[in-house]
DOSEKE-744340 format. One record per residue (C-alpha): residue number from 1; residue in three letters; x, z, y. Coordinates in steps of 0.001 Angstrom, whole numbers, always signed. Layout:
% DOSEKE-744340
NUM, ALA, X, Z, Y $
...
//
This chain:
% DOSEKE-744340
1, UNK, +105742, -46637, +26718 $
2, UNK, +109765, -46102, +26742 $
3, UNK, +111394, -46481, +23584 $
4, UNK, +111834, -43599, +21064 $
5, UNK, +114981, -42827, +18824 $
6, UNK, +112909, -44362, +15403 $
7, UNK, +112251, -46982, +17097 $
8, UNK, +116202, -47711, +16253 $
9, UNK, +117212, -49958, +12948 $
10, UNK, +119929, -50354, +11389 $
11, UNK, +120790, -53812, +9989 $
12, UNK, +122114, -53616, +6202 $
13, UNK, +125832, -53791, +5293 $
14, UNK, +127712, -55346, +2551 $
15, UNK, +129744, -53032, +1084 $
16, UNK, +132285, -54586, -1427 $
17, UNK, +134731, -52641, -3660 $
18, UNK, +137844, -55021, -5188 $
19, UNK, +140162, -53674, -7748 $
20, UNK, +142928, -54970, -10830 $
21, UNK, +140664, -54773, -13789 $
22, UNK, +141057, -51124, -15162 $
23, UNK, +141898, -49410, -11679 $
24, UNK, +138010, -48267, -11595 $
25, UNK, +136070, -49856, -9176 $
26, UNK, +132985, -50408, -11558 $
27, UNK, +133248, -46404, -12280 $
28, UNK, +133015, -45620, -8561 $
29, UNK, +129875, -48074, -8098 $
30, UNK, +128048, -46484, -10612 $
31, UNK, +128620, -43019, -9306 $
32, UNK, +128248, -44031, -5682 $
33, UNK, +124510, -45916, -6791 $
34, UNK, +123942, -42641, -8471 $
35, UNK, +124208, -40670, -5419 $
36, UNK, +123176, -42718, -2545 $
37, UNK, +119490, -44406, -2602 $
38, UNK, +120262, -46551, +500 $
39, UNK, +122150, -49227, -1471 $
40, UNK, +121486, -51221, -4389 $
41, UNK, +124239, -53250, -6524 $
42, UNK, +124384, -57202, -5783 $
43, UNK, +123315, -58591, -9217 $
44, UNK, +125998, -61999, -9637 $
45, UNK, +125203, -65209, -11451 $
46, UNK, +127987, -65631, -14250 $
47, UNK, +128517, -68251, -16908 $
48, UNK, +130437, -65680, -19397 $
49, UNK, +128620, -64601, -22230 $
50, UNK, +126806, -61565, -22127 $
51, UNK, +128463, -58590, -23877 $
52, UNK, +127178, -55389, -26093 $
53, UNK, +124465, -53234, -24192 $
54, UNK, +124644, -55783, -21178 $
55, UNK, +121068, -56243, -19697 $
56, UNK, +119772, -59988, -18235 $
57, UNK, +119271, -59829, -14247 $
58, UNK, +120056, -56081, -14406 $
59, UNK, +124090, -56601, -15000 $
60, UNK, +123905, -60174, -14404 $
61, UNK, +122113, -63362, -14318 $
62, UNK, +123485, -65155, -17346 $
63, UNK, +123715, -69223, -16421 $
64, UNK, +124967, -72454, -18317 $
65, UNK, +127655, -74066, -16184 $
66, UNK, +125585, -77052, -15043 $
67, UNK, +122958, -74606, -13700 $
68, UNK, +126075, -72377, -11863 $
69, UNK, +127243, -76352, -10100 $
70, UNK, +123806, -76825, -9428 $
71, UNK, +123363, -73917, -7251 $
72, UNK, +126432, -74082, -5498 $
73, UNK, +125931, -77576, -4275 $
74, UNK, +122698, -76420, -3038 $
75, UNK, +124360, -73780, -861 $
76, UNK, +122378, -70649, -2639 $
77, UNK, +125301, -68669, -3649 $
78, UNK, +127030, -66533, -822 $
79, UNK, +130648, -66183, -2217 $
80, UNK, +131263, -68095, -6027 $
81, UNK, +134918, -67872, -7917 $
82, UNK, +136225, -68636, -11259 $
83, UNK, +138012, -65675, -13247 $
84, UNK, +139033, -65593, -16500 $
85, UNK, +137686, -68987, -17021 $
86, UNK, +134387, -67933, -16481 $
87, UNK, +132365, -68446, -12982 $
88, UNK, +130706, -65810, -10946 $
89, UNK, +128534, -65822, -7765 $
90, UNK, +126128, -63973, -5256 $
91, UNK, +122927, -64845, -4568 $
92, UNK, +122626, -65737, -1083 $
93, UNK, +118653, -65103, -521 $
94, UNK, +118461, -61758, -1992 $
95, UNK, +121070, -60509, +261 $
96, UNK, +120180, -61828, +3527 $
97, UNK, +117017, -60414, +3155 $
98, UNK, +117956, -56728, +2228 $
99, UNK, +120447, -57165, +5260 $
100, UNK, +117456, -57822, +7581 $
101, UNK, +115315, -54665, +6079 $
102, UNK, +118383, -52550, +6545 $
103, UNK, +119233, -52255, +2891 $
104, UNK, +123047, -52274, +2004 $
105, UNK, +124297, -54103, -1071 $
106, UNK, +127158, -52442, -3323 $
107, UNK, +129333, -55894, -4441 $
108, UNK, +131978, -55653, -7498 $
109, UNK, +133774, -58922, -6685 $
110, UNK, +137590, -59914, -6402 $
111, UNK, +139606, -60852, -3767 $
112, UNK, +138458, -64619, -3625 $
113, UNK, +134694, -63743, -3218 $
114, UNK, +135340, -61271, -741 $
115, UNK, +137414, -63952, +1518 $
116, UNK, +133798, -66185, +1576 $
117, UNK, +132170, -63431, +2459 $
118, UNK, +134056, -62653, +4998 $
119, UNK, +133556, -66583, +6134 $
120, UNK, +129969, -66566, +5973 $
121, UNK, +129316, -62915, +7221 $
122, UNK, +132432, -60950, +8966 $
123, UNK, +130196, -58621, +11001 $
124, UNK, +128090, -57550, +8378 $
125, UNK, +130974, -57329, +5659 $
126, UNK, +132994, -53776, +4977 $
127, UNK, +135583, -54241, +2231 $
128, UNK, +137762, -51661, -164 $
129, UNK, +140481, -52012, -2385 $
130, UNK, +141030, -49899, -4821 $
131, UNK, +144858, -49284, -6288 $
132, UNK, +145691, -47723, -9818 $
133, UNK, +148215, -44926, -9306 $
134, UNK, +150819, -46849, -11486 $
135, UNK, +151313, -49553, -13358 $
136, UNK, +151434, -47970, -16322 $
137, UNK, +148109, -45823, -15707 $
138, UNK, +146362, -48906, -15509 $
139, UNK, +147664, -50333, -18863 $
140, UNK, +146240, -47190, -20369 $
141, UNK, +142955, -47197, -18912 $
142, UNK, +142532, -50815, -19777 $
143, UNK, +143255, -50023, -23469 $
144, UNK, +141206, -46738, -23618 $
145, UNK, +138184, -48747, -22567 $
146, UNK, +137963, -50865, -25671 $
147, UNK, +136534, -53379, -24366 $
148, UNK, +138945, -56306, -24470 $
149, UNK, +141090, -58026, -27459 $
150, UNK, +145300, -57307, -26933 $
151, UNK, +145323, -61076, -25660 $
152, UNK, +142991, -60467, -23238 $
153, UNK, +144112, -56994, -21895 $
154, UNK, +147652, -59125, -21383 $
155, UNK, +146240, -61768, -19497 $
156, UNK, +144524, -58906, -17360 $
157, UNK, +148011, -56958, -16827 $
158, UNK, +149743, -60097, -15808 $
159, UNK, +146828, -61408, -13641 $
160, UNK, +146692, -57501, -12036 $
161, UNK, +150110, -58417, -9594 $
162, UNK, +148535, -61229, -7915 $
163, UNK, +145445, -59686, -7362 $
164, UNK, +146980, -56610, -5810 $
165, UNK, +148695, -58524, -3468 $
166, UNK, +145535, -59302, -1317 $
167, UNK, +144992, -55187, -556 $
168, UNK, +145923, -55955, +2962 $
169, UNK, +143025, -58470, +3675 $
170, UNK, +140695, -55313, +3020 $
171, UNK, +139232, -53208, +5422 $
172, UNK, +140254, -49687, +3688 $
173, UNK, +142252, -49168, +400 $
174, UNK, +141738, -45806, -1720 $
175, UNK, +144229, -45137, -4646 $
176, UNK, +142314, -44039, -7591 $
177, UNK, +144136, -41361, -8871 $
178, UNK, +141035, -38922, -8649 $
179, UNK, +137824, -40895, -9353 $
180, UNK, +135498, -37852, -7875 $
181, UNK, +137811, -37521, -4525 $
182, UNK, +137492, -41463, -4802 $
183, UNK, +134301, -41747, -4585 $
184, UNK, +134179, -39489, -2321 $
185, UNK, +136232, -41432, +274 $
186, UNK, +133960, -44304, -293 $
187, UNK, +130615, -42242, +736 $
188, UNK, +132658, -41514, +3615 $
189, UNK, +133542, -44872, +4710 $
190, UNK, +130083, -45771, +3853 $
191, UNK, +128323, -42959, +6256 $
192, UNK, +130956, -44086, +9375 $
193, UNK, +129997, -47663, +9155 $
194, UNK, +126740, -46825, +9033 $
195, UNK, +126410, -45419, +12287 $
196, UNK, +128037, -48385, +13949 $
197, UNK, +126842, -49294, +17491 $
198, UNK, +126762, -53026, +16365 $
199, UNK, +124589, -52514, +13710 $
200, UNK, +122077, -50408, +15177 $
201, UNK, +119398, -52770, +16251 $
202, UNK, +116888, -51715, +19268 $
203, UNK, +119987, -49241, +20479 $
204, UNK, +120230, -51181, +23777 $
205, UNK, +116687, -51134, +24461 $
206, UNK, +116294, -47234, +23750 $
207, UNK, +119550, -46394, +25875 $
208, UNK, +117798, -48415, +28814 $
209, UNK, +115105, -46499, +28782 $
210, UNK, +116903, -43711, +28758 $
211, UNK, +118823, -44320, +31682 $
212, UNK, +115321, -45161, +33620 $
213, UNK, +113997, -42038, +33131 $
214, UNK, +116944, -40056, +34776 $
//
């Protein structure tokens, strides 16, 4: 019996969204998991301590830093980098096997995790930068958020230039002057990949039998 069109899958993607601190990455990855059920968040290991309304191995997996060394020797973290003084890192297994059931994973990880990624896994990577419209815009949101002690937001503001300077090693970059358009622009970068012929698995088979049959 010739192949038929469901008998086509789609391998998973890694989508990853990179941003300054304040320029709203984390705001477009909730609305994006809000609207789209075919990918889930990438839930990092992390050494900081957890903060207000924070939920264990929902946000994060909270780790000591001797646990954190142990699993990166053991080559079970996919991308791992130290920010702020604290340590964050993807779980390799989890990943791999969404990829294979043709799940995508939504990562919220800087420029330095998204460079091992694209070591370990170019073809299944698709990376986004996201730019504040100004300088100044992203002082404001930082401080509107609350979050953060003055010392802190400063470290963030002068840490912000170096980090922007890596928006050319990414795929696509969206400035976030309009989180809804925003958004937007990453659903449609999301559909287009998608429907690439690389990561349609069982294509070549169906188009064979296709071209039998004529």
């Amino acid at each position: 019996m010739a192949p038929s069109p469901k008998e086509i899958r789609r391998r998973g993607l890694m989508l990853v969204l990179s941003s300054p601190s304040g320029a709203g990455k984390t705001t477009i990855s909730r609305k994006l998991l809000e609207r789209d059920s075919g990918i889930t968040m990438s839930v990092s290991v992390t050494t900081r301590p957890m903060r207000p309304g924070e939920v264990p191995e929902v946000d994060y997996y909270f780790v000591d830093m001797p646990r954190f060394e142990q699993m990166v020797e053991a080559g079970e973290l996919l991308e791992h980098a130290r920010v702020f003084g604290n340590c964050y890192g993807t779980p390799r297994e989890k990943v791999e096997n969404a990829l294979k059931a043709g799940r995508d994973v939504l990562f919220d990880i800087d420029w330095q995790g998204t460079q091992q990624l694209a070591e370990n896994a170019r073809t299944d990577l698709v990376s986004i930068f996201v730019l504040p419209p100004s300088g100044e815009e992203l002082e404001r949101r930082l401080h509107t958020r609350a979050q953060d002690s003055a010392e802190v937001i400063a470290g963030r503001m002068a840490k912000a230039s170096d980090e922007i300077s890596h928006w050319a090693e990414y795929d696509y970059v969206i400035v976030n002057n309009d989180v809804e358009k925003s958004v937007a622009s990453v659903q449609a970068i999301l559909n287009a990949e998608r429907l690439k012929r690389t990561r349609q698995v069982g294509l070549s088979e169906f188009v064979k039998s296709v071209q039998a049959a004529l």
